[in-house]
Steps between C-alpha positions, in 0.01 A plus 500: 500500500147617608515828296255515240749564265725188598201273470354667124717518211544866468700705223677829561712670559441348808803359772366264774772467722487197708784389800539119582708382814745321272573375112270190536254682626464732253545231228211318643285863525545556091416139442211517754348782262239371264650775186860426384555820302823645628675588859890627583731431833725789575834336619887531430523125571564323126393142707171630665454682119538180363319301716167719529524544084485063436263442778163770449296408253423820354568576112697852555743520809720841548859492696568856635180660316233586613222397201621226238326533198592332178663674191201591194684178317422260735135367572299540855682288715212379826462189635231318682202708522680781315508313169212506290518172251500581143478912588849501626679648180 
């Protein structure tokens, strides 16, 4: 969490991988993070998918890939400092 590009909203391709000591903790890492763009958990646990997905507050989350970006149809989906008022099409 003290890489540059953990702490600035960056745009890629770019992967910042990130390991937490358990599910909480790496809940409480995304939420920690001021930008709420989009982040993934790698697991083949459908509770600890669920779980992670309904508790980071982040408006894109991947299960089992490794960038979740939305489909053209669908607007920008950020939250918190990742969401830009009225430019947020």
């Amino acid at each position: 969490p003290e890489m540059t590009c953990y702490k600035e909203e960056i745009f890629g391709p770019v992967l910042v991988v990130l390991e937490a000591e358990s599910l909480d903790d790496a809940i409480a890492l995304i939420n920690r993070n001021p930008y709420g763009n989009g982040t993934a958990i790698f697991t083949n646990n459908g509770a600890t998918a669920r779980k992670y997905t309904n508790e980071v507050d982040v408006g894109q989350v991947g299960v089992n890939v490794p960038i979740p970006v939305p489909l053209p149809m669908f607007s920008f989906t950020g939250s918190r400092g990742s969401f830009r008022g009225d430019t947020n099409f």
